[in-house]
N, C-alpha and C positions, 0 to 999 in steps of 0.2 A: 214229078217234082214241080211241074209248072204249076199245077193243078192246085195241088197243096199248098206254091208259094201266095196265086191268084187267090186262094179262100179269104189265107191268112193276111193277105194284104188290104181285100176287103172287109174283113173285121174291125182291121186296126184301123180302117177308113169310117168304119161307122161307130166306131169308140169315141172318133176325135168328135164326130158331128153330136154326137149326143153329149156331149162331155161340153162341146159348145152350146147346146142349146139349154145350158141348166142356167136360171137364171141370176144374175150376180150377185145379186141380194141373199139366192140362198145357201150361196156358199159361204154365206156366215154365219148362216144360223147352227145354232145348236141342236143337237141328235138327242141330245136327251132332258135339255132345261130351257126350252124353246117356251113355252107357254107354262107360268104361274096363276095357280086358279086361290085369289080371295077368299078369305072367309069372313063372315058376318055374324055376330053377335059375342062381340068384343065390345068390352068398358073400356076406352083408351084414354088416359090420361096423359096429357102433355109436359112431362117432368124428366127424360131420359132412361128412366128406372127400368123400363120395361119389363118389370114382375107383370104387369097385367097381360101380357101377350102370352098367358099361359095355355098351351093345347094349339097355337097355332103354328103350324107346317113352318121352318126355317130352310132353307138354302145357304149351306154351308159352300165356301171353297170351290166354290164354281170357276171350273178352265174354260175360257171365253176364247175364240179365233184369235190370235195373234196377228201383227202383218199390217202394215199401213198401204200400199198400193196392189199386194193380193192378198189370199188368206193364207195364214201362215198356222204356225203349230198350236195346238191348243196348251193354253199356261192359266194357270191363278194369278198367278202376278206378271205382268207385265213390262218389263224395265226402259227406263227411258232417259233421254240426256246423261250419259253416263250414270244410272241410277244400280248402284245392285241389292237384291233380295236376297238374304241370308236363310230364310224360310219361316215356317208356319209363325213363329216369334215373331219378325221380322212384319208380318202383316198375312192376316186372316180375314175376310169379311162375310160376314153370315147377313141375312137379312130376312123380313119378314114383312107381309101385307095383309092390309083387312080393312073392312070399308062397314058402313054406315048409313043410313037416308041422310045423314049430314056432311060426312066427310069419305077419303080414303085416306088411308092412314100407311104411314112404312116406318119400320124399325129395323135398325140396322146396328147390327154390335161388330167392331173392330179390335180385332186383337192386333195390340204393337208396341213395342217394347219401348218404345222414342214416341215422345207427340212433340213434331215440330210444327210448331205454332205459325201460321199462314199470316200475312199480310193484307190477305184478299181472302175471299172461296175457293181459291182453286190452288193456290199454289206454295202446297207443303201438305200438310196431313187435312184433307178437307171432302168434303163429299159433295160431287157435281150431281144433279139430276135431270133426267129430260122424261116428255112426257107427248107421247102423238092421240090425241084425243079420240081421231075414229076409232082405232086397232088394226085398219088396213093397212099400218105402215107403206106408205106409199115411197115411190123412188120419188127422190128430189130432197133438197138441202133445208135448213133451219127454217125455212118459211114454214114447216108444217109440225115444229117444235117447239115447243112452250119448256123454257129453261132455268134450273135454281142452280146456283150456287151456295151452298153452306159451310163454314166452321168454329173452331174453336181458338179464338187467336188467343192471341198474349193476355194472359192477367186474367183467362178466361173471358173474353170477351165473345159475344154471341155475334157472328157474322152471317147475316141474312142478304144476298145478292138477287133480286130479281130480275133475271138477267134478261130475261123472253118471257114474262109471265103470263096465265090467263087471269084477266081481271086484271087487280089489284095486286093478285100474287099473295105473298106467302107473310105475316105480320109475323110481329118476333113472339107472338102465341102460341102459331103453328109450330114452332122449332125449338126442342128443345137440345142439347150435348152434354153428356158427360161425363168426364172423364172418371175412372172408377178402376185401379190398380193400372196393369196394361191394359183395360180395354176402352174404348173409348166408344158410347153409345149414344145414337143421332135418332130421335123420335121426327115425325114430319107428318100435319094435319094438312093434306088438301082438302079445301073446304068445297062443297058443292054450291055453295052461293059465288063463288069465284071458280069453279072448275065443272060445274053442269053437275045434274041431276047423275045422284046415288042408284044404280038401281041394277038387280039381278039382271045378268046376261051381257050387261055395257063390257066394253073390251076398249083397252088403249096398249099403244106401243107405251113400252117402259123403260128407262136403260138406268144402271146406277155406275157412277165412278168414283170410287175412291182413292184420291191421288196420298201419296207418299212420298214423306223426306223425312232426313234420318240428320244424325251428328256426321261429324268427319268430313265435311265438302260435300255431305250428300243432301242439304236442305235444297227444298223448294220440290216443286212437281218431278220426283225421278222417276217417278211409275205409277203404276195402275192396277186395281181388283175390281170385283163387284160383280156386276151381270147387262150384259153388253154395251161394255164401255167405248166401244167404238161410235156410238149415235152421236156420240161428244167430242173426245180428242180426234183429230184428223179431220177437221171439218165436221156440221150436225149433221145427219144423212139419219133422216127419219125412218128409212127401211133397212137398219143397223139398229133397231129397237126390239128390245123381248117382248111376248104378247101376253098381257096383265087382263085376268077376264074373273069379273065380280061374281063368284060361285054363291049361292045358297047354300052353300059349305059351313056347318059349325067346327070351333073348336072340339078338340079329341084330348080326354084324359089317356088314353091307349095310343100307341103307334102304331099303327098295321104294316105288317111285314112287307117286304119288295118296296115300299116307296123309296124317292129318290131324296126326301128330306128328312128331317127328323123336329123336334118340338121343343118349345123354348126352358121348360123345364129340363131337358135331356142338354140339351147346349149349357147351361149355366153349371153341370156337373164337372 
């Protein structure tokens, strides 16, 4: 019995030590939507429309870490300041990436049955972005984040926030929104003359947040979707970024079986 408790006691000794040496950053990352690979040779127009993003790869309904001081459960939505999510109606976000010698480009369509119209970028139905330029996502805070805020306020009003920009940042060219039954679609041109050279193989940290409020005392920031939106609420923490890496990847009329997205034509169905 000694013998057996003495094994068993060292296992559970070298469980804890290795379970400590995993490093805390990647206890947040994703197992399966960790790295989005670009495609290139897209005609992207700056209008909301997103019909042109036909054959490129989307990211639906992605469950991101939960958990503000550890990692908690993986959710699609996120609830926050007494915020609650009633489901898929309630808010969905899909998104999508593609780049250019000129720009990179993201398109993101929101399914929501309420658009409550923001004040600001950030606080009601609005779409936060962060962007870590190496793709080493390094540890350490906002210093190594370049940050937009976008949305859709009142009267349709376009809300451009450049809130940590590179360059110049984002003009109200680069951003389109709009609203179109429940869904609510957010075009965005980072240009390479304001965000460095276009080119196969470039990687950056990426994160998208899409903040939510509703009718009934639930207006303003009650929650959160997108793809890891943790680089942003909770402090920016660069190495809480998805890794965005510019593929020589074309658009696909077909969808090949096993992948984990599906294509902008298939989503609009």
């Amino acid at each position: 019995m000694k013998k057996y408790l003495s094994i068993s006691l060292g296992l559970f000794a070298m469980a804890i030590i290795l379970l400590s040496a995993i490093p805390a950053d990647a206890q947040w990352r994703s197992k399966t939507h960790d790295k989005y690979e670009a495609v290139t040779g897209v005609n992207i127009k700056i209008d909301g429309k997103l019909d042109d993003w036909a054959g490129v790869p989307v990211w639906k309904d992605i469950k991101n870490i939960t958990g503000r001081n550890a990692p908690g459960p993986e959710k699609s939505f996120e609830e926050w300041d007494g915020g609650k999510w009633t489901g898929p109606d309630d808010q969905t976000v899909a998104f999508m990436w593609a780049w250019d010698a000129d720009a990179l480009y993201l398109g993101i369509s929101v399914t929501d049955d309420y658009h409550n119209a923001p004040p600001n970028g950030w606080n009601g139905d609005a779409a936060q972005l962060a962007l870590e330029g190496t793709g080493t996502r390094p540890k350490g805070g906002r210093e190594n984040l370049i940050l937009y805020n976008i949305a859709l306020g009142k009267e349709g009003k376009l809300i451009v926030e450049n809130q940590k920009p590179s360059g110049t940042g984002l003009g109200t060219g680069d951003v389109a929104i709009v609203r179109d039954g429940n869904k609510t679609n957010y075009e965005i041109r980072f240009s390479a003359a304001q965000h460095g050279a276009m080119v196969q193989g470039r990687s950056a940290g990426a994160s998208i947040c899409v903040n939510d409020g509703d009718e009934g005392g639930q207006a303003g920031q009650k929650g959160w979707g997108g793809w890891y939106p943790h680089s942003i609420v909770f402090g920016n923490q660069s190495e809480k970024t998805g890794l965005l890496v510019l593929s020589g990847g074309k658009p696909t009329s077909v969808e090949s079986k096993g992948k984990l997205s599906t294509t902008w034509g298939d989503l609009k169905q």
